[in-house]
N, C-alpha and C positions, 0 to 999 in steps of 0.2 A: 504494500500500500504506500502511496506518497503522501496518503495525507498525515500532515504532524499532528504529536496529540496536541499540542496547544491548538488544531486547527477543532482537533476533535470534540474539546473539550467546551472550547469558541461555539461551537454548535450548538451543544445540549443549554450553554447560558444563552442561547439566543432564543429557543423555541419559548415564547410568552403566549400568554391565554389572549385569544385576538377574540374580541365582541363585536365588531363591526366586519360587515362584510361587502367585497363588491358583488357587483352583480355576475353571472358564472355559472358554470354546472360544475361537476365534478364526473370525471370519465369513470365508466367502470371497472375500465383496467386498472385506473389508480384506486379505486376504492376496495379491490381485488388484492392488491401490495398493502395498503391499509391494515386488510385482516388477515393477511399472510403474518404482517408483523406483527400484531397484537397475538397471533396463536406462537409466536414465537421464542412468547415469554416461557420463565419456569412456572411450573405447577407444582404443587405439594402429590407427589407419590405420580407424579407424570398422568395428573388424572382430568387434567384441561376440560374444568367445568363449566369454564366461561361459554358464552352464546351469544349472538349480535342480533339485533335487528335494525336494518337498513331503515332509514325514513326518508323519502323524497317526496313525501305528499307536501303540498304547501297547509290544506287543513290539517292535517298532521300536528305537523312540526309547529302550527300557531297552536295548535291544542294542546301542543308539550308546553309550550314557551308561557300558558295562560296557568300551570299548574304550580311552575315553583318562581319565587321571585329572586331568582338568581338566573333566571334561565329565558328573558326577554331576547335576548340575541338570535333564537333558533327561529325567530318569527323573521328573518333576513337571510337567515343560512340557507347555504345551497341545499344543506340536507344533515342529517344528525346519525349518527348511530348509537344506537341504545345497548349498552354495556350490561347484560346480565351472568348470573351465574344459577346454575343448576343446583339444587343441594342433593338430589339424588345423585349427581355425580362426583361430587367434591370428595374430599377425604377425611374418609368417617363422617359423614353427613357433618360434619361441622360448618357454621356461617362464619366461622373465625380464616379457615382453608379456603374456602371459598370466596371470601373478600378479599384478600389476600391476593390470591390467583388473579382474580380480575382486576385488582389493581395495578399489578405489572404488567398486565395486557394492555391495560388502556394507558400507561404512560410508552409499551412501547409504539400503541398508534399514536399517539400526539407528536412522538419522536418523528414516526412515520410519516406522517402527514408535513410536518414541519421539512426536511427533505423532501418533500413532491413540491415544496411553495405554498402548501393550505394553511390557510389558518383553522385553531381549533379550540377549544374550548373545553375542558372537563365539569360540567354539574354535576354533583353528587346529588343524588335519590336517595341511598341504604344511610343511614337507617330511619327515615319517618314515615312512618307505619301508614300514613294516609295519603301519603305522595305514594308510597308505596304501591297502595293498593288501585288509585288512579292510575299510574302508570301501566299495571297488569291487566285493569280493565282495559284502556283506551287499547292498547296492543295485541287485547287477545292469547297473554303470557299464560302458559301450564302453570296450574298450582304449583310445582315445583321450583319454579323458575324465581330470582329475586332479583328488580332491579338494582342496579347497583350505579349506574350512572348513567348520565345523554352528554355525547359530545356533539359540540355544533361544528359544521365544517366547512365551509365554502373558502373561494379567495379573498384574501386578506386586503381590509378597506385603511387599514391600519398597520403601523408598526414602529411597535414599542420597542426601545432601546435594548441590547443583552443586557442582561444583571445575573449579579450574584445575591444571594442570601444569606452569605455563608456569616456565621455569627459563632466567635472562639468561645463564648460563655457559653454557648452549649455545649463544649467538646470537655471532656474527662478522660487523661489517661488512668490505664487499668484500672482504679475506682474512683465513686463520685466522693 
């Protein structure tokens, strides 16, 4: 590879949570690399519980964006995917494995996405119980199934500067 890690590194501080979007679609080939990447991640016991659902409807997506107030952006987005997790397939039915799991999936599509040039956005769903249960209804989710996130995603109307967050008061060597 020629790229330095500092190029690398440059990278992951660049990807920022983009709320504004231009106008655009998003291909499906790139949406395809998307969730290529996000299955990409580790799972607890290789048991890749996670599950996507694609949203390109425009009422859709204003119906996600009307349920949580953190999540007005997706009523602009090109399209969202909805980040859940299975508990029947997780390990040991735990929601602890299971969020987990899908947590490393959905930062590696934000990765993802960030490299295609999309902007993206992570809202968190899990855990209130009644976004929750809106969520499974509007999508028609298996009782099994838990929302766990909506990422919005279309082209970026914006762009926020790279940053760091890095903050030494939280670091402790070998104990606190």
């Amino acid at each position: 590879m020629s790229t330095s890690t500092n190029e690398r590194l440059d990278f992951i501080l660049g990807r920022r949570s983009i709320r504004v979007y231009a106008p655009g679609e998003v291909d499906e080939t790139v949406v395809t690399k998307l969730l290529e990447a996000a299955m990409a991640a580790p799972s607890a016991m290789t048991k890749d519980p996670w599950r996507f659902v694609v949203v390109r409807d425009k009422q859709t997506l204003a119906k996600l964006a009307t349920l949580h107030p953190g999540a007005a952006m997706l009523s602009s987005a090109a399209m969202a995917i909805v980040a859940c997790g299975d508990l029947d397939a997780a390990f040991e039915r735990q929601i602890s494995y299971l969020l987990q799991d899908c947590a490393a999936a959905i930062e590696n599509l934000l990765l993802a996405a960030h490299a295609q040039g999309l902007g993206a956005c992570w809202v968190g769903i899990h855990p209130g119980e009644p976004l929750i249960k809106r969520v499974k209804e509007l999508l028609s989710l298996p009782a099994s199934f838990v929302p766990v996130a909506v990422i919005s995603l279309g082209r970026p109307g914006e762009e926020p500067p790279p940053r760091t967050r890095f903050n030494a008061d939280y670091v402790r060597n070998e104990k606190w």
